[in-house]
PADO-982299 format. One record per residue (C-alpha): residue in three letters; x, y, z; chain. Coordinates in Angstrom, 2 decimals. Example, Ala and Ser with C-alpha at 12.3 -4.5 7.8 and 13.67 -1.06 7.14 Angstrom:
! residues 2
   dotor         X         Y         Z   mikol
     ALA     12.30     -4.50      7.80       A
     SER     13.67     -1.06      7.14       A
***
This chain:
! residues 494
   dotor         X         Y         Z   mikol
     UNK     26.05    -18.35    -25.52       A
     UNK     25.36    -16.68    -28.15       A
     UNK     26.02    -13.01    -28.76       A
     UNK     25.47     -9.92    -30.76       A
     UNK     28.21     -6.79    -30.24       A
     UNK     26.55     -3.56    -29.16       A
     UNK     28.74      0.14    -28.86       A
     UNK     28.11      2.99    -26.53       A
     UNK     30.34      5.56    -25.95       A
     UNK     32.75      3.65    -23.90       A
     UNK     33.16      1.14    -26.55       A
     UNK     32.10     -2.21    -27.52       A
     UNK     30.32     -5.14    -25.01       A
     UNK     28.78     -8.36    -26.16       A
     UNK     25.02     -8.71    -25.24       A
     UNK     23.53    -11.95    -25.25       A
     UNK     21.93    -12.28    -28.97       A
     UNK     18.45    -13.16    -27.69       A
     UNK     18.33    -10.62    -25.51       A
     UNK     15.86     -7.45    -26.24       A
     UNK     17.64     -5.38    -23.62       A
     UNK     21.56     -3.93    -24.97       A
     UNK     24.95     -2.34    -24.43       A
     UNK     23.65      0.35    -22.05       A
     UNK     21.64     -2.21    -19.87       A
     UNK     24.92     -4.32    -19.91       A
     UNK     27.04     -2.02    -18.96       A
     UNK     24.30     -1.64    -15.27       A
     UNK     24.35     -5.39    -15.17       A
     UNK     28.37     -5.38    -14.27       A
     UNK     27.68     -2.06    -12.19       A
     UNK     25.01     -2.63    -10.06       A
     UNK     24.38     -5.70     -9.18       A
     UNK     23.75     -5.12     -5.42       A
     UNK     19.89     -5.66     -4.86       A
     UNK     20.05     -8.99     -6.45       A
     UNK     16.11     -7.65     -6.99       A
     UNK     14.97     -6.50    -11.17       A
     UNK     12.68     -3.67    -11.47       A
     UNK     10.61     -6.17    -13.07       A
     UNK      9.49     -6.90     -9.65       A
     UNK      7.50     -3.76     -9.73       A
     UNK      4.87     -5.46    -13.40       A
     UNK      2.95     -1.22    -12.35       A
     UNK      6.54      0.08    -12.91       A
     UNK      7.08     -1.26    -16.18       A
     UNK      3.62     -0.84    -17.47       A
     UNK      3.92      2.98    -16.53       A
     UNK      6.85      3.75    -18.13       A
     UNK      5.71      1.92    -21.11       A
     UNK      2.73      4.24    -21.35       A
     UNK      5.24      7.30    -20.74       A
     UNK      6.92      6.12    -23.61       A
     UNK      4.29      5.41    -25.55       A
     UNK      2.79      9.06    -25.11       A
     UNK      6.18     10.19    -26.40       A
     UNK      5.78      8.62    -29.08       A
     UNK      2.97      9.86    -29.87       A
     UNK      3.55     13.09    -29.32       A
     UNK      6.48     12.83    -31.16       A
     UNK      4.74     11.75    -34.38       A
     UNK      2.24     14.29    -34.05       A
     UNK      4.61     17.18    -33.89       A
     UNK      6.99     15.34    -37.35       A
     UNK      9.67     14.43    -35.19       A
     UNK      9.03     10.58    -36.00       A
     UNK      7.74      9.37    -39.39       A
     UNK      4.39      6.90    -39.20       A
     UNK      6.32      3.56    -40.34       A
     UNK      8.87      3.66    -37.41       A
     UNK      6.05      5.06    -35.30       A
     UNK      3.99      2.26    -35.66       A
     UNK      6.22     -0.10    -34.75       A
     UNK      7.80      1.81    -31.47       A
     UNK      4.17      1.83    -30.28       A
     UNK      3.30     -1.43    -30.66       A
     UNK      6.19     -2.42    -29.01       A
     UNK      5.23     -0.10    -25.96       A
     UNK      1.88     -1.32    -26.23       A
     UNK      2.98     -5.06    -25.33       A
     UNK      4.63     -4.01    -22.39       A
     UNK      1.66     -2.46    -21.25       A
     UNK     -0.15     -5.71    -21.59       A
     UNK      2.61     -7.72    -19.44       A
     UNK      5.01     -8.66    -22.20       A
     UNK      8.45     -8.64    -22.12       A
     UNK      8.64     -7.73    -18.20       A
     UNK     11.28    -10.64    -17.85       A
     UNK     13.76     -8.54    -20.16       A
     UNK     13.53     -5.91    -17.61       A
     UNK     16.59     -7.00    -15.76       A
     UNK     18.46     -3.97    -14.05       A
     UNK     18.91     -3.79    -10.31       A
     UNK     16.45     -1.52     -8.15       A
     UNK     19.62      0.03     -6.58       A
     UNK     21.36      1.46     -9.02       A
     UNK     23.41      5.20     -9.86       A
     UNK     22.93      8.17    -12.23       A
     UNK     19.25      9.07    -10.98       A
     UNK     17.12      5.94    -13.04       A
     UNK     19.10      6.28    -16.30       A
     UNK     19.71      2.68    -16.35       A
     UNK     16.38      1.83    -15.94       A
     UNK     15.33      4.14    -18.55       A
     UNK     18.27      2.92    -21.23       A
     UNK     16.68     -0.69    -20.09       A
     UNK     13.17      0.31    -21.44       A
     UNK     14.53      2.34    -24.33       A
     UNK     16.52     -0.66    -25.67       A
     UNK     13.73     -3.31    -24.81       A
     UNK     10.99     -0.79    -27.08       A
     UNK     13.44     -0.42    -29.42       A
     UNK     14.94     -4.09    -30.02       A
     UNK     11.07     -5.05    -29.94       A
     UNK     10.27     -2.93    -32.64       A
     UNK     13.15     -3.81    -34.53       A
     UNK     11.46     -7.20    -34.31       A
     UNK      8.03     -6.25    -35.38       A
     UNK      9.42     -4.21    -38.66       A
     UNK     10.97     -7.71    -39.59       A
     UNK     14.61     -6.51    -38.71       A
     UNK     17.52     -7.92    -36.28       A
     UNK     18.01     -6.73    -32.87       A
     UNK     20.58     -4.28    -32.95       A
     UNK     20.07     -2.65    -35.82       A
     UNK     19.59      0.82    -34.53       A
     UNK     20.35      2.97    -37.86       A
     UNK     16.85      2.31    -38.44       A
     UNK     15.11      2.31    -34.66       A
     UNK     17.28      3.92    -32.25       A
     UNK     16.80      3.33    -28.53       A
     UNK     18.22      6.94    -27.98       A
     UNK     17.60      9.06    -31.15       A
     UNK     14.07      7.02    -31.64       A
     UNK     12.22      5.63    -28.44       A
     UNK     14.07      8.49    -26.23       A
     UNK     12.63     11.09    -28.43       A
     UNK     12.25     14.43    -26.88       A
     UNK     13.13     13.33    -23.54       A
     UNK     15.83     12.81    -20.58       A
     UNK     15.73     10.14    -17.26       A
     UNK     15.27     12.87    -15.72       A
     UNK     11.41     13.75    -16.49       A
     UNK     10.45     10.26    -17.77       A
     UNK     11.41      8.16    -14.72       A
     UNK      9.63     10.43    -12.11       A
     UNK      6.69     10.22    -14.34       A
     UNK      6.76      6.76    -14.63       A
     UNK      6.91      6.20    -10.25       A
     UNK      4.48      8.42    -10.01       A
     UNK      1.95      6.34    -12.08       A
     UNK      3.11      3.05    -10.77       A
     UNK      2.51      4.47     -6.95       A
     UNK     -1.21      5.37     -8.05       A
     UNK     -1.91      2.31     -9.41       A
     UNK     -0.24      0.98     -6.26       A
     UNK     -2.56      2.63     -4.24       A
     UNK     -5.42      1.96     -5.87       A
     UNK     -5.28     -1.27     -5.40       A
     UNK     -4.25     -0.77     -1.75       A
     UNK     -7.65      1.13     -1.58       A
     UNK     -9.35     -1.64     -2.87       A
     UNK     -7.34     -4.38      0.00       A
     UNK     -8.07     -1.46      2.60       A
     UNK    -12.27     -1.32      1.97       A
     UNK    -12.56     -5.15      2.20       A
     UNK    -10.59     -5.41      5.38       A
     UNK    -12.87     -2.47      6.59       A
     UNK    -15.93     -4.53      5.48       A
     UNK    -14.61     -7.71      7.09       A
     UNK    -14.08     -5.58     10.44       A
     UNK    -17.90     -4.29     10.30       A
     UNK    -18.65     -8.01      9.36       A
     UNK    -17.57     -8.99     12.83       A
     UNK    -18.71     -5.73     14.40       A
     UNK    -22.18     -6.90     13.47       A
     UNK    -21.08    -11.15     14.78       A
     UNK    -20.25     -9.65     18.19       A
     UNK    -22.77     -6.88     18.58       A
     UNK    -24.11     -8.46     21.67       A
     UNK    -20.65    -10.31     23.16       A
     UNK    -20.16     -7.95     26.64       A
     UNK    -16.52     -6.75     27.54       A
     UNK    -14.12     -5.24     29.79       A
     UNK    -12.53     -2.03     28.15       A
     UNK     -9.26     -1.19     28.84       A
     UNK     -7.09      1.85     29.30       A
     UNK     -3.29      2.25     30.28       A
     UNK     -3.67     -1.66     30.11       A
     UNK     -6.09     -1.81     33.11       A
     UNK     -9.68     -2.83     33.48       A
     UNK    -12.07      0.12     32.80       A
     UNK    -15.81      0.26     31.97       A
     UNK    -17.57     -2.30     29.74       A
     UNK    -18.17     -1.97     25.88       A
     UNK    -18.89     -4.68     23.23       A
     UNK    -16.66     -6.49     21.30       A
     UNK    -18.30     -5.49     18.18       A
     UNK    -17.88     -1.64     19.67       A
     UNK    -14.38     -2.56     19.82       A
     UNK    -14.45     -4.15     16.04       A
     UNK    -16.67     -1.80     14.52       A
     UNK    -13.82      0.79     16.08       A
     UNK    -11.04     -1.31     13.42       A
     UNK    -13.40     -0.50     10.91       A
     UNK    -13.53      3.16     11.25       A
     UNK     -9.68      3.09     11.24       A
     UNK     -9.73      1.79      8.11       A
     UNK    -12.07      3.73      6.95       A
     UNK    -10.13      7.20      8.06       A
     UNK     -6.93      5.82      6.13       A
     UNK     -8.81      5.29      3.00       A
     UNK     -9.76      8.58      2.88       A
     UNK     -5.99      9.53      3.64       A
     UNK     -4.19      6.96      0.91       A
     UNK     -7.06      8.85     -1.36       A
     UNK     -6.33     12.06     -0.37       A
     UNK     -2.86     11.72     -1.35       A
     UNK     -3.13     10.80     -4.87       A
     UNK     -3.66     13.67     -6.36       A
     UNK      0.45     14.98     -5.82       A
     UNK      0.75     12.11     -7.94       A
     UNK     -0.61     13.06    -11.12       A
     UNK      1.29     16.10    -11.16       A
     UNK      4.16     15.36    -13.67       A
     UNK      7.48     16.94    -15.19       A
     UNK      7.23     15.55    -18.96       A
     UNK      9.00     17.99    -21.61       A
     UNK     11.43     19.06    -18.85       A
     UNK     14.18     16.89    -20.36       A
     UNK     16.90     17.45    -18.39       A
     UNK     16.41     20.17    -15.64       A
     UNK     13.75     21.60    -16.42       A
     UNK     14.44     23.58    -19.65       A
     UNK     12.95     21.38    -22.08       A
     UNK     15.78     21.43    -24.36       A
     UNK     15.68     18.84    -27.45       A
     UNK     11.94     19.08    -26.78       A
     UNK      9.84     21.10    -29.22       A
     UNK      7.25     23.70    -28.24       A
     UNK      4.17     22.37    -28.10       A
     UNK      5.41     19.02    -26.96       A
     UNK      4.39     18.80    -23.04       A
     UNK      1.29     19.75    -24.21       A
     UNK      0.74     16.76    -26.41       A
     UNK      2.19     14.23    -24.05       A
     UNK      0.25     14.66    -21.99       A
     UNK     -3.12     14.71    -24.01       A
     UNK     -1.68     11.17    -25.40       A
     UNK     -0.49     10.05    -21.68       A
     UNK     -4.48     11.13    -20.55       A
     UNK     -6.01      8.99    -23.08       A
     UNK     -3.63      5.76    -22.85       A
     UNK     -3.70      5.76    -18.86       A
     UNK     -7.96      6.91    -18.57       A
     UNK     -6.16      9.56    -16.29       A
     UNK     -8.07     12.93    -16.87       A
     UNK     -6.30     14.62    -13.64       A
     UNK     -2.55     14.11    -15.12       A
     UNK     -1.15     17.55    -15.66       A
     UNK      2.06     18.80    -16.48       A
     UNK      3.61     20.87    -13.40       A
     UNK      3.79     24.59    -13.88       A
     UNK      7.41     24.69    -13.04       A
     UNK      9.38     22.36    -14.89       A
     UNK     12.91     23.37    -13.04       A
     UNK     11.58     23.30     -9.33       A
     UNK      9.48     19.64    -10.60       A
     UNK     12.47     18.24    -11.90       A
     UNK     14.43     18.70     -8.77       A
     UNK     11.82     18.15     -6.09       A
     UNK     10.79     15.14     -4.77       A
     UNK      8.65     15.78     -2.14       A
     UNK      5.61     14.40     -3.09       A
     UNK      7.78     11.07     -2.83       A
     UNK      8.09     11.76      1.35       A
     UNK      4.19     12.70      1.08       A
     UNK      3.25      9.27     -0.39       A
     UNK      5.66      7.39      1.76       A
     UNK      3.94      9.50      4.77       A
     UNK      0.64      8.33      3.77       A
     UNK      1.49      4.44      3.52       A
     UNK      3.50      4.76      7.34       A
     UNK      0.40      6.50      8.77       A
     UNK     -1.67      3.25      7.61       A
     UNK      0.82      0.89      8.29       A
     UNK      0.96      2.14     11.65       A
     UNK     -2.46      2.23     12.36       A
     UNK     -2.97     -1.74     11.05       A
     UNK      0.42     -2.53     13.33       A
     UNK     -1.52     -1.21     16.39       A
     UNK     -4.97     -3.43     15.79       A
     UNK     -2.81     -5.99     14.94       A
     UNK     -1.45     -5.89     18.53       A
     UNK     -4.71     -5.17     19.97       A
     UNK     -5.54     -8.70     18.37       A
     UNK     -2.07    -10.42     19.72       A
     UNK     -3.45     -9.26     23.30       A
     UNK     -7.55     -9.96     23.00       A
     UNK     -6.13    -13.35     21.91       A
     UNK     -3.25    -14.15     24.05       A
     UNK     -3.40    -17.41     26.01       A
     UNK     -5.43    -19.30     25.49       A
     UNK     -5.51    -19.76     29.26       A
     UNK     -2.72    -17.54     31.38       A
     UNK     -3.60    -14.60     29.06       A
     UNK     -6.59    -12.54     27.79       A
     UNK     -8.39    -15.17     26.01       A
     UNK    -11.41    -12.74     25.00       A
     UNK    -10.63    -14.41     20.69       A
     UNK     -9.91    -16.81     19.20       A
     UNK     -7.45    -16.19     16.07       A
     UNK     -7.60    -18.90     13.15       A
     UNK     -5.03    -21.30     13.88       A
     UNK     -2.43    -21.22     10.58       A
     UNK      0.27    -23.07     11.49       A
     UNK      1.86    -25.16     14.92       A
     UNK      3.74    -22.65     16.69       A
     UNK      6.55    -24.88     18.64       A
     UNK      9.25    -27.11     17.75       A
     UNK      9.41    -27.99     21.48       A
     UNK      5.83    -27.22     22.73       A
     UNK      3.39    -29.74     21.70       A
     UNK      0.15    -28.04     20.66       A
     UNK      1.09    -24.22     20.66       A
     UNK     -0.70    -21.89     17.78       A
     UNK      1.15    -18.10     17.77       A
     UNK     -0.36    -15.25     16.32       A
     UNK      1.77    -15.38     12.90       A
     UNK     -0.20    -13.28     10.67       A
     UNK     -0.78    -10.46     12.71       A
     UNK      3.15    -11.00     13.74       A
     UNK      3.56    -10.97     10.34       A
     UNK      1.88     -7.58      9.26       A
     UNK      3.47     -5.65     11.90       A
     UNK      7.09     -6.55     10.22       A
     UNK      5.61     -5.10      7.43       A
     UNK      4.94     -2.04      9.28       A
     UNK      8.26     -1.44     10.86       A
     UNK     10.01     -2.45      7.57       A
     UNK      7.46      0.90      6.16       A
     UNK      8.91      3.32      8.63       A
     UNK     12.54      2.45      8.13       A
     UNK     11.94      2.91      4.69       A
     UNK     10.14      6.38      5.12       A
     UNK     13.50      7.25      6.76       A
     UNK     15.07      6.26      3.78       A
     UNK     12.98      8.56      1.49       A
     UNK     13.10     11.77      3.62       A
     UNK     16.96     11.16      3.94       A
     UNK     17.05     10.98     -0.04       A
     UNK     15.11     13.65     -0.57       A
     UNK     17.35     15.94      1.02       A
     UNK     20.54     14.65     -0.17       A
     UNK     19.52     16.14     -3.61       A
     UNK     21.29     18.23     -5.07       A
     UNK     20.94     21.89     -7.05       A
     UNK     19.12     20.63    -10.31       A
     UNK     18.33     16.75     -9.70       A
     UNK     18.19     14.17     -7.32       A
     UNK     20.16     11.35     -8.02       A
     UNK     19.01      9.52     -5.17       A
     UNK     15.15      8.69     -6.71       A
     UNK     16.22      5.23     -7.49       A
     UNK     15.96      3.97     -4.04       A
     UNK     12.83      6.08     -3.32       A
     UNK     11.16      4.44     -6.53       A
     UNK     12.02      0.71     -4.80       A
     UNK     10.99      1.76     -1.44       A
     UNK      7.80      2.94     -2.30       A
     UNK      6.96      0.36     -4.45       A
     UNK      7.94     -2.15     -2.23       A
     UNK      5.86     -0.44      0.96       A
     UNK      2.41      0.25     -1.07       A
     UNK      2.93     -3.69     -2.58       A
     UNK      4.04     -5.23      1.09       A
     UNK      1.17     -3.52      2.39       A
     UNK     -1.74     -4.34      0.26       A
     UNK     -0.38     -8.03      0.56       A
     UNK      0.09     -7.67      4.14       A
     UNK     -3.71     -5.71      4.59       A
     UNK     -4.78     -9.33      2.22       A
     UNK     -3.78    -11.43      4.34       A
     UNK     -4.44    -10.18      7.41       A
     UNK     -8.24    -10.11      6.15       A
     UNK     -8.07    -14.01      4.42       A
     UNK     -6.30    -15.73      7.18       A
     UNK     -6.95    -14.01     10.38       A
     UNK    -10.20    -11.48     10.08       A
     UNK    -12.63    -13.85      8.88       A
     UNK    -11.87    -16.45     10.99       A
     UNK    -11.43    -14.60     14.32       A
     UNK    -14.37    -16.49     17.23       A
     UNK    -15.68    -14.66     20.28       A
     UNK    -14.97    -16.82     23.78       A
     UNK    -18.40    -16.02     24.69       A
     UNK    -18.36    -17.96     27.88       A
     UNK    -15.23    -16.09     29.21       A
     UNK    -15.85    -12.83     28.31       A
     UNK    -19.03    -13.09     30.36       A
     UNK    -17.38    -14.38     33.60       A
     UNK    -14.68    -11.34     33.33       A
     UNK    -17.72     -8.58     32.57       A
     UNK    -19.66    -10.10     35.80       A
     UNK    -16.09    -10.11     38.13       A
     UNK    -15.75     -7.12     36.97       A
     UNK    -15.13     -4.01     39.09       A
     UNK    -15.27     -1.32     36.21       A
     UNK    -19.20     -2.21     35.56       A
     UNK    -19.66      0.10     38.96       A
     UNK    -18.85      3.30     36.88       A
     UNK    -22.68      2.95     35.15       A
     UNK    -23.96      3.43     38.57       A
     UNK    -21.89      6.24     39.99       A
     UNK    -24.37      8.84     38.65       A
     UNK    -27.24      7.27     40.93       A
     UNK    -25.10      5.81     44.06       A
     UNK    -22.27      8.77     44.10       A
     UNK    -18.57      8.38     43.52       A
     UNK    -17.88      7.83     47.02       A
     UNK    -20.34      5.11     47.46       A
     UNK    -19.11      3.49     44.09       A
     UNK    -15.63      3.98     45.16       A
     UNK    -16.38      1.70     48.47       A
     UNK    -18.64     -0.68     46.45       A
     UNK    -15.22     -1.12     44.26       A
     UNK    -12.89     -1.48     47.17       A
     UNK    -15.03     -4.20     48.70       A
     UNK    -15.32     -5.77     45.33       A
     UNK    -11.69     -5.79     44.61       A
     UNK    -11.17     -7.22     48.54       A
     UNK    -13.21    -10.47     47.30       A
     UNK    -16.06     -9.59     49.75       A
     UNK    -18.93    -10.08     46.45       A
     UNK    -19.91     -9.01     43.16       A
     UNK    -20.66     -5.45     42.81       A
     UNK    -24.25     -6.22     41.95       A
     UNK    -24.63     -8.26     44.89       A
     UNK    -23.04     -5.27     47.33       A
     UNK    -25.15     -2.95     46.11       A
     UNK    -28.11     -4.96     47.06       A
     UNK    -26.84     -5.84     50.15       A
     UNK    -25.62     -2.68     51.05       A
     UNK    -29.26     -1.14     50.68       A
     UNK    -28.38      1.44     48.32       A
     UNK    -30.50      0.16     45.05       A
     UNK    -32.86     -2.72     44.47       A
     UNK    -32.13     -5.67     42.58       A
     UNK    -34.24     -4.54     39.53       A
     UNK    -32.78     -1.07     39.78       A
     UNK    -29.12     -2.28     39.24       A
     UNK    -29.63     -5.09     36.49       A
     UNK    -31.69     -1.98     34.93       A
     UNK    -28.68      0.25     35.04       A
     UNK    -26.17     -2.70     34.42       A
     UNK    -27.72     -4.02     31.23       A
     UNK    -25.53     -4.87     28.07       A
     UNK    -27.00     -1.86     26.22       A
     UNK    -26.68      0.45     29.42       A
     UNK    -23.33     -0.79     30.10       A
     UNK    -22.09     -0.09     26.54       A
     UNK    -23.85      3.03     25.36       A
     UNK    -24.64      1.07     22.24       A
     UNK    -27.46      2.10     20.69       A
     UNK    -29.36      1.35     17.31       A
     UNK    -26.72      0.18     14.68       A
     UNK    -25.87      2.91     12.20       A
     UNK    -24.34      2.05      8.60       A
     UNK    -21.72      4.42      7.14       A
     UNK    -21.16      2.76      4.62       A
     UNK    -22.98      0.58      2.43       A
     UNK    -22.65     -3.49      3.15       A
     UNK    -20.19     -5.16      0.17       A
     UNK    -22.27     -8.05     -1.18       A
     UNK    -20.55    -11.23     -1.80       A
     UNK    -20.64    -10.73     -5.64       A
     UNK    -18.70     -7.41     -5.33       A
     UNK    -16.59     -8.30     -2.93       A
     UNK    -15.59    -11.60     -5.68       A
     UNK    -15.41     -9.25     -8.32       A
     UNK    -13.00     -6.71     -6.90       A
     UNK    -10.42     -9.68     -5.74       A
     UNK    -10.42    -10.90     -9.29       A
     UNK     -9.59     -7.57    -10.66       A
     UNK     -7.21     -7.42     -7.93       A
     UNK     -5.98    -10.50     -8.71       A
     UNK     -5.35     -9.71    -12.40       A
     UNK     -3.73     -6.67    -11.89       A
     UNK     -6.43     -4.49    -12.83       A
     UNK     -5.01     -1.15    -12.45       A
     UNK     -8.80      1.06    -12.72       A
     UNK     -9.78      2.49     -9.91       A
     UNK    -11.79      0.53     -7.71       A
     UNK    -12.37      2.73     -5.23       A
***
């Protein structure tokens, strides 16, 4: 292999001669190389702190501290990172010491060997662009790499937004599909009064719906950033007047008008609670999918000895020894997701506190967790829409043989017969000795048109007109937000 020598100030290390990345990001390589897992993995990480350093850069020309020729070529360099180059030379580990400062050296040496490139000169050659006294301009780990998650996570969420309102949509879809399919409801896991089962899917819906507003709700700790704190909050090596203009530049490259710079550089440098917030936000969703996700194990457990009220799509054979078996993988699959959220929310509150006076050195694992959760879970919230939602059937046929066995249906008619009566009609129901239509009959206490008046589906279930809160997602705009989606639009869809 070829190489190309690089110094820092531990001394000299050979860096692969190809490579844009240098002695600093070498040095990580031999240290941490634990995760087996690149922040590359994260394309909204890298594109983020691109634009941080881009906005540096800006700012830094603007205030003299960088002369146009070098300028130019720093941001074009930043600006091909933004648009999804050079992610592969993004090779630290997610796990890693000293607070993000390899990940930051990474992208200063990657901008800097780039530009080196564009201005027609060998990588390396830092007397003339300077990862440190160049790209690093007017700036520490410290406020650049906090800046940097906090962008990624909001483009993160976004896009979880966006996964969130079609799984909502696909919910009401069905709502609507089983608006007239009668049901047992259940509480404590025992039969109770009827509903439908688009009551019960329209009900999914609203969940979603309540968590959108939450993820939403959220964001705004986000834009709420430290840059021109440098180190701990001083803003030393940073002139005055410079957190000012990065963050005009950082407003106009992002299309972020809400980004602001905190008002307390020292207490934003060291605080990281908007970190436990975020994570907060994505457990409270996860959660809430993990639950109708087992709601849809149970309706659909069976086929025969169970609940059988659904039908789930059938993905994949379930046995190596059962002939014939289909298991509920996807929603299996989206509750792992879940539980791996709340570990990691652990994870973040524990880091959070383990900082210490100034900084936390610890915001390298929170960046990965969060990441990771808010990416897991808009794939997870995907597929749980493409390859279960959609496809999910109504066993019509059974779900009206367990409405007219059952018991609960008496509760509609306690108001006319009496408790007492109802509770008897229910006993002798429960003993095998008829339906509870056909007791009431015989028992004298309402005619035959008088109970199938009060034990209608619409009676039963309450359900009146439908009611939209939300306007329908036409086919078109549903296609056209999973393109963006696909492409990693980062606007906000929501």
């Amino acid at each position: 292999m070829t190489v190309r020598m690089e110094r820092d100030s531990l001394g000299a290390l050979a860096v692969p001669a190809d490579a844009y990345w240098g002695v600093h990001t070498a040095r990580a390589l031999e240290n941490f190389g634990i995760s087996r897992r690149e922040i590359s993995v994260y394309p909204d990480f890298m594109v983020a702190y691109a634009q941080v350093k881009q906005a540096a850069l800006r700012a830094n020309r603007d205030l003299g501290d960088i002369d146009a020729e070098r300028a130019g070529y720093i941001d074009a360099a930043c600006q091909e990172i933004i648009d999804g180059e050079l992610h592969d030379q993004f090779v630290v580990g997610v796990i890693q010491g000293g607070a993000g400062t390899s990940t930051n050296m990474n992208v200063n040496e990657v901008i800097a060997n780039r530009a080196l490139e564009l201005s027609g000169r060998e990588k390396g050659d830092y007397d003339y662009i300077s990862p440190l006294d160049h790209v690093n301009r007017s700036q520490s780990t410290n406020d650049t790499y906090p800046s940097a998650v906090k962008l990624a996570v909001v483009y993160g969420m976004r896009k979880l937004i966006s996964e969130l309102e079609l799984l909502q949509h696909s919910f009401r879809q069905k709502g609507r599909e089983f608006r007239d399919v009668l049901k047992v409801g259940r509480t404590q896991m025992q039969d109770a009064v009827p509903m439908t089962l688009g009551q019960e899917f329209r009900g999914f819906a609203s969940t979603m719906g309540e968590d959108i507003a939450w993820v939403r709700d959220a964001m705004p700790q986000l834009f709420v950033l430290n840059l021109g704190a440098t180190a701990i909050g001083t803003g030393i090596t940073a002139r005055p007047g410079y957190a000012e203009s990065v963050i005009y530049h950082l407003r106009e490259i992002t299309g972020e008008p809400r980004l602001e710079i905190a008002a307390d550089l020292i207490e934003a440098t060291s605080d990281t609670g908007v970190f436990m917030s975020s994570s907060s936000v994505l457990k409270r969703t996860a959660m809430k999918l993990s639950k109708i996700c087992n709601d849809l194990r149970l309706l659909s457990s069976g086929p025969q000895a169970g609940l059988g009220e659904i039908s789930l799509p059938a993905r994949q054979a379930g046995s190596s020894i059962m002939p014939g078996k289909v298991n509920p993988v996807i929603p299996e699959a989206v509750s792992q997701v879940a539980y791996v959220i709340a570990g990691s929310d652990v994870t973040i509150t524990m880091a959070s506190e383990a900082g210490q006076l100034q900084l936390n050195a610890f915001e390298p694992v929170m960046a990965h967790v969060l990441q990771q959760n808010v990416t897991w879970l808009r794939r997870a919230v995907r597929t749980l829409r493409i390859n279960c939602i959609d496809g999910i059937t109504a066993n019509r046929e059974r779900l009206d043989a367990m409405v007219g066995s059952s018991v609960g249906v008496v509760t509609a008619l306690t108001p006319t017969i009496g408790y007492i009566r109802a509770a008897e009609v229910a006993k002798a129901a429960l003993r095998g000795e008829g339906t509870v239509r056909d007791l009431v009959i015989d028992r004298g206490l309402l005619t035959a048109d008088e109970v199938d008046g009060l034990l209608n589906p619409e009676q039963l279930s309450n359900q009146g007109p439908e009611t939209e809160t939300m306007p329908r997602m036409t086919a078109e705009l549903i296609a056209s937000i999973e393109r963006q989606l696909d492409l990693g639009d980062r606007r906000n869809l929501s």
